[in-house]
Structure formats: structure tokens, C-alpha cells
N, C-alpha and C positions, 0 to 999 in steps of 0.2 A: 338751573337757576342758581344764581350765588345767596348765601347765607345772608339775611340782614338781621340779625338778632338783636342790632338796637330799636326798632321799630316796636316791636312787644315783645312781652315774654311768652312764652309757649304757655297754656295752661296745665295744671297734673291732670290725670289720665279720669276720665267718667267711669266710673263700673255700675252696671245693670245688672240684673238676673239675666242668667242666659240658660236654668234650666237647674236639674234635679239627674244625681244619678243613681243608679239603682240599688244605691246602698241607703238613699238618702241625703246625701249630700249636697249641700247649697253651692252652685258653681255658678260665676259671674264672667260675665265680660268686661275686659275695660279698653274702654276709645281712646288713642293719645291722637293727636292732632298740631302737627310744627305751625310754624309761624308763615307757612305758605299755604297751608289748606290739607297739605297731606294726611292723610288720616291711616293708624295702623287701629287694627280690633285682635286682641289677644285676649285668651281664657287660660284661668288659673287652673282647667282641666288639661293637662299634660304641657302645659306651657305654652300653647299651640295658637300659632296666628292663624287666625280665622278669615281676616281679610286685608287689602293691602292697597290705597288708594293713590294713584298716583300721577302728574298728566301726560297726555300726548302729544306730539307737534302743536296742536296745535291749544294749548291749553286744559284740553277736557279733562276730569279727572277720571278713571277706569281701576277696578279692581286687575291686581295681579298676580293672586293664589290662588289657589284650589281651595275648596273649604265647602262650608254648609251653614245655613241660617240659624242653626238651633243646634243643641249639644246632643239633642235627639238624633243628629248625623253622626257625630263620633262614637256613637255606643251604642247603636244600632246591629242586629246580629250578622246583617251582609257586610259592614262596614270592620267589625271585630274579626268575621272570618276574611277576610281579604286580606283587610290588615295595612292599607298603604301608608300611611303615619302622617296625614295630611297636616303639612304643619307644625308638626311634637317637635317638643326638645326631648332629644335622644339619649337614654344613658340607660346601664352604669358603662355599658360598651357600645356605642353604634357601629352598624356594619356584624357580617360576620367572624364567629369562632369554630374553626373547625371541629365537628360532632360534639361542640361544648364542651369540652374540653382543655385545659390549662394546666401546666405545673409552674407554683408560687414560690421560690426558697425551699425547693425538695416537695412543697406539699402540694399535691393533684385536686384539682376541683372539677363539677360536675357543673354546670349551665344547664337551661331546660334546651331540650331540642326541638324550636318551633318554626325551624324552617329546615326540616327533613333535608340531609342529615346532618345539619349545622344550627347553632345559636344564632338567632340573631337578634340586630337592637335592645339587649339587653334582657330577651326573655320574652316569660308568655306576657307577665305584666310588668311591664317597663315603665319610664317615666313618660313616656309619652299615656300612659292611661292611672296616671296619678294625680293625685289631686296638691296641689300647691300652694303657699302659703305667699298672697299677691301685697306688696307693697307700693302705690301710686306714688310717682313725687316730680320734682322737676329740676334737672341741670344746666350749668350757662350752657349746654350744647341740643336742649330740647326736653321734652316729655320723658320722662322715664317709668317703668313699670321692672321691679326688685322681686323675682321670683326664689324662692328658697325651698328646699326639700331636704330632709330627714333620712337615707336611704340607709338600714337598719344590717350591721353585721348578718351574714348568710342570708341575706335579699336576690330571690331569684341565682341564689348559687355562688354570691360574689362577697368575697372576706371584705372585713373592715366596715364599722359604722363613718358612711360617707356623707358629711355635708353640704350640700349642694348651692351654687348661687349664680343665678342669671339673672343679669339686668338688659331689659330689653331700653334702647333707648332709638326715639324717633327726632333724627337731629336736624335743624334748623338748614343744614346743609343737603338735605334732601335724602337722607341714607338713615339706614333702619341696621343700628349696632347691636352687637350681641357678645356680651360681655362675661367669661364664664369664670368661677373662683368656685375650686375643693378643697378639701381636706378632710382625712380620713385618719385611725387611730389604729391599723394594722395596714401592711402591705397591702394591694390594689391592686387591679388592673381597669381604668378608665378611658373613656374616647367618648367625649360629648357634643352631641352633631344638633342640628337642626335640620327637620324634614322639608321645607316647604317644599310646593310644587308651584312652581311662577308657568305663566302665560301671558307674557307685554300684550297680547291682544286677545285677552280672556273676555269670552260670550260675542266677539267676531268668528275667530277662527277654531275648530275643533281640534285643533292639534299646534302643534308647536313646530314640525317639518320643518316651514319656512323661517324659523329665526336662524340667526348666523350666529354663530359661536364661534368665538376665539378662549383658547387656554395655554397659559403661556406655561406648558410644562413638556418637555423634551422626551420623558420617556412616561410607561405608564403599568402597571403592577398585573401582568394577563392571568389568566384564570382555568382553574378545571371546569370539569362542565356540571359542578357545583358551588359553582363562584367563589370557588378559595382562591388566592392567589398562589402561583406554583412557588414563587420564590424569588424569579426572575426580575430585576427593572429591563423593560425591553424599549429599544428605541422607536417612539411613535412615526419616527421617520419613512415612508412608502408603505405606510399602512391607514385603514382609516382613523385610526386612532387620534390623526396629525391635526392636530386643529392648532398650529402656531399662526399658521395665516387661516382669515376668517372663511367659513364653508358653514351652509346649511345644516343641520342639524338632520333634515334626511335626505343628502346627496349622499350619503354613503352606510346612510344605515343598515341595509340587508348585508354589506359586506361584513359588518362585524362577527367578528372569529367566536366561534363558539357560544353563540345568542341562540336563545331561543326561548321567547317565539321570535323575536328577533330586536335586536337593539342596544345601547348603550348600559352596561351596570358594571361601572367601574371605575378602578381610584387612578387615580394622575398623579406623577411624583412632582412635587412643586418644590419640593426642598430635601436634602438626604438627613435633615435636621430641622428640630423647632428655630423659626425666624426671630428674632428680635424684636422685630414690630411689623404690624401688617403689612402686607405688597401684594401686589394686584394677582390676582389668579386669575382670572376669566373676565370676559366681556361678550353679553350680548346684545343683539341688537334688532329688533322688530321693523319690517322698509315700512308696513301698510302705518302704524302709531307713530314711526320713530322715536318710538321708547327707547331706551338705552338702559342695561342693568352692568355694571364694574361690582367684581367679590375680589373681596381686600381680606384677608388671613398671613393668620400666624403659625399656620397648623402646616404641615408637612407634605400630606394631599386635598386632594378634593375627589369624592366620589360626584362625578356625572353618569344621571341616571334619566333616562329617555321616555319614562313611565308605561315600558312595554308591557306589564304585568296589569295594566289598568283593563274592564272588560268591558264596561259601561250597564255595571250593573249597581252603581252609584248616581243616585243624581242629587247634585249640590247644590250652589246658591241659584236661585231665579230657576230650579227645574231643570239645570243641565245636565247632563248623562255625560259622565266623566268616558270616554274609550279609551282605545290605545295610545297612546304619545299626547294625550290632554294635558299634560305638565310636562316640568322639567326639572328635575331636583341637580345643585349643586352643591354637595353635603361637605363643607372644610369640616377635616376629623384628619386621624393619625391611617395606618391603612389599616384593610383586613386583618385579620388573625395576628396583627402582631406580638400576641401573648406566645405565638408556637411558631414567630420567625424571630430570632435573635438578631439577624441581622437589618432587621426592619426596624427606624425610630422607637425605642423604648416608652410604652404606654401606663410603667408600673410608677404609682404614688404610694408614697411612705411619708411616714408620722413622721412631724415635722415640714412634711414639703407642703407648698403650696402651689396646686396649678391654677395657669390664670391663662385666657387666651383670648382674643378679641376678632370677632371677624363683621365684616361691614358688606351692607349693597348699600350700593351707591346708585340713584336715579338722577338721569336723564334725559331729552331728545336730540335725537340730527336730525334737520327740516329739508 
């Protein structure tokens, strides 16, 4: 659809209860809704879009994330032990740290280790299971919803009192922006991702196999068989890795090198440097909806993640039992461990600096 944003203006975002967590805390939903009908549902609990409405060839609107009707799914004890981040905004690090571990300006820090034998997402409690301080409001480019968090000197392991700011905006243009801005008052190490897990044909299809994915990035960061990166950029060229031209998401999935149980969890080099302004990372594309999703970033990589880890011992919106490959996360972020690769895009914020990054999906169909 093209943007008509003289026709009206979007309205700011509704927030309802969405639930109680177990500390007591009042945690809300808020609905933004563009000037075409699109509807996004985000909670002030881990920042985390909850649902994602969008249409199909042929008009209909359909959810496009993973998620759960009530906050009673996010902090549920199979959903805690599991862990899949349905949705979070990811920090102080997303991705892994090898055995949590860092050295800062000479000085060593210790991460929790909650993904045996590595950090990761930031810890045992990250921001995706933080509670967030939500601002509704509206810009000439659509609804927005101003997330802010407080992340406190020696949080989960990590120096520096870090301030945090996402503004989620739902633009007129059909595309759900993600707008991030820090700053910290000691040396740092940051990488702030977004988890969602999309399905263009969520409560059709039980999996995501059939969508086509293209990634426009050349080489790709391979892994031990505890998903650190060895060090290497390897060329995605004669391997499955290669998604320059488009290919199903499981025509080549058991081949992936060192999976297991088997499938995609890994970052893509899109840039050997932070970009200037967004540019297109990926495209995919659903034949049965002709949904179309374009991720537009500024950031370096992209971790694509196939949802092999999923058991289907979750079930989500309307009663559905999440299994294996039921989503597909495209996480723009810096890569793994780059705290203990030097020669990997530098992830370290210092007083004074200000990080700011913008990544977009972008909706539409081919009929």
C-alpha cells in the first residue's frame, strides 16, 4: 500500500491491562493502529510485541508474530525455562558471550552463564523480562509508543549505569520502526536486538519451511558447536548459507553445518561497519498470503534464527502449540561475542557517546 497520511492522522497508541507480575506489578498493553487499519500490540513488559496485524493478497488482515493473549504467557514457568524471547527488546547484550566473559580497558567482567557455557541476551534477567516505563504519542509518520529503561551500574554483570530508549513506531507506510538511543556513564559493552518471531501465514501454516528468504549479505560469521563465532567471515557462496538469490527457508535446512537439532542460528555480515542509514537486509516472502516482509538496518548483521529450539510445549495466541520452525527471527544487532573479537565491528559505548540505530520491516504483497 502507499502512505496516504493526508487522509487522517493515526491515532496515539490505547493501553489496557494486560495483567499482573509476580512481584506485583501493573503491566499494560498498548494498541497503535496506522491510517490503513494495521494494528501493532506492544507491552511495557520487556518491550515486547505481542501481536502484529497485517494484510494479505487479498486484503484480510492476519497476525504475524509469535506471542500469547495475556502476560500470563510471558512469565509462565515453561515459558521462563525455555526462554525463547517472544518478541523482547534484547539487551544489555543480545546474542551470545563466550562463558560470559569480557575484558573492558584491562578490567575482566563476569556475565551470568544462562545458556551453558555462554551468556546470553543479556543474562538471567534481561530486558526482555523488565518492566518498562511506556510513553503513547503520535508522529507525522504514524502512532508511536517511547519505551525507556534505567539499566543500573553492575546489572547482570555489565559496567555503567545505562539508559535506555526505544521508540516503537507503526508508520503510515506500512512498516513497524524501531528506534534505539543510549547512553551510559562508564565504558560498556551493548548490542540491542529485537526478538520477534514472524509467520506471514500465522494459524495457516505450522511452520515457516515454505517462506522464501532472500539476505543480501555475502559472507556469514560460522560457529563452534556452542554457537560462538570461530572468528572467521566465511563466504556464503556454495554453501547453504547462500540466500543472495531467494530459496526456501527449508530447502536446505538439515544441511546446515554444525545445527543441531538442526537449522538456522546465525549472524550474516551485512556490513564490516555501522551503515549510515538504513538499507535493506533481507526480504521475505509467503506464495499461499503474498505477504511480503523487507528489514531495512543500520547495524552490521543480522542474526537469522529458524526457531529449531521451539518444542511445542508453548501454546500461544487462539491455543496454538508453538513446534519446531513455528517462527523466524531476523535479529539486526552487531555479531556475537564481539567483546572477545577485536576484529569484529566494535560494540563498546563510552560517556559521552551516543548510540542510536533504526531498523524497519517493511509490509507488503505480490498477488
Amino acid at each position: 500500500m502507499a502512505a496516504d497520511s493526508t487522509t487522517r492522522q493515526a491515532a496515539a497508541p490505547v493501553a489496557t491491562p494486560f495483567g499482573k507480575t509476580k512481584e506485583g506489578a501493573e503491566i499494560q498493553l498498548f494498541t497503535l493502529q496506522n491510517t490503513h487499519g494495521l494494528k501493532a500490540t506492544i507491552t511495557n513488559f520487556g518491550g515486547t510485541l505481542t501481536s502484529l496485524l497485517v494484510p494479505d493478497k487479498s486484503g484480510k488482515l492476519g497476525d504475524v508474530v509469535l506471542g500469547f493473549d495475556d502476560l500470563a504467557g510471558y512469565t509462565s514457568d515453561v515459558f521462563v525455562k525455555e526462554n525463547p524471547y517472544f518478541g523482547a527488546l534484547i539487551g544489555r547484550y543480545g546474542n551470545r558471550i563466550a562463558k560470559g566473559k569480557f575484558t573492558l580497558d584491562g578490567k575482566p567482567y563476569q556475565l551470568p552463564i544462562n545458556n551453558a557455557p555462554n551468556s546470553l541476551h543479556g543474562g538471567t534477567i534481561g530486558y526482555n523480562r523488565r518492566v518498562w516505563t511506556a510513553q503513547p504519542g503520535t508522529s507525522a509518520d504514524g502512532p508511536t509508543l517511547t519505551l525507556t529503561y534505567h539499566s543500573p551500574d553492575g546489572e547482570e554483570g555489565y559496567p555503567g549505569n545505562l539508559n535506555v530508549q526505544v521508540v516503537y513506531t507503526l508508520t503510515n507506510a506500512d512498516a513497524l520502526r524501531l528506534d534505539y538511543t543510549a547512553t551510559t556513564d562508564k565504558p560498556t559493552v551493548l548490542n540491542l536486538t529485537n526478538h520477534s518471531y514472524f509467520n506471514l501465514n500465522y494459524g495457516q501454516a505450522p511452520d515457516i519451511l515454505g517462506h522464501e528468504l532472500t539476505l543480501h549479505a555475502e559472507r556469514f560469521t560460522p560457529v563452534d558447536n556452542t554457537l560462538i563465532p570461530t572468528g572467521q567471515l566465511q563466504a556464503v557462496a556454495g554453501t547453504p548459507m547462500d540466500f543472495r538469490q531467494p530459496h526456501t527457508i527449508g530447502e536446505r535446512i538439515k544441511q546446515v553445518p554444525g545445527a543441531a537439532p538442526g537449522g538456522y542460528d546465525h549472524n550474516w555480515v551485512l556490513a564490516d561497519n555501522m551503515r549510515s542509514a538504513p538499507a535493506l537486509a533481507a526480504t521475505v516472502y509467503e506464495p499461499t498470503t503474498g505477504r511480503t516482509m523487507d528489514v531495512y538496518t543500520d547495524q552490521p548483521g543480522v542474526q537469522f534464527y529458524s526457531g529449531n529450539f521451539l518444542k511445542g510445549n508453548l501454546k500461544g495466541k487462539g491455543g496454538v502449540a508453538y513446534g519446531p520452525h513455528a517462527g523466524f527471527c531476523l535479529e539486526t544487532q552487531h555479531f556475537p561475542d564481539s567483546p572477545n573479537q577485536p576484529q569484529f565491528p566494535s560494540t563498546v559505548l563510552r560517556p559521552g557517546e551516543t548510540f542510536h540505530s533504526t531498523t524497519e520491516y517493511r509490509f507488503g504483497v505480490r498477488k
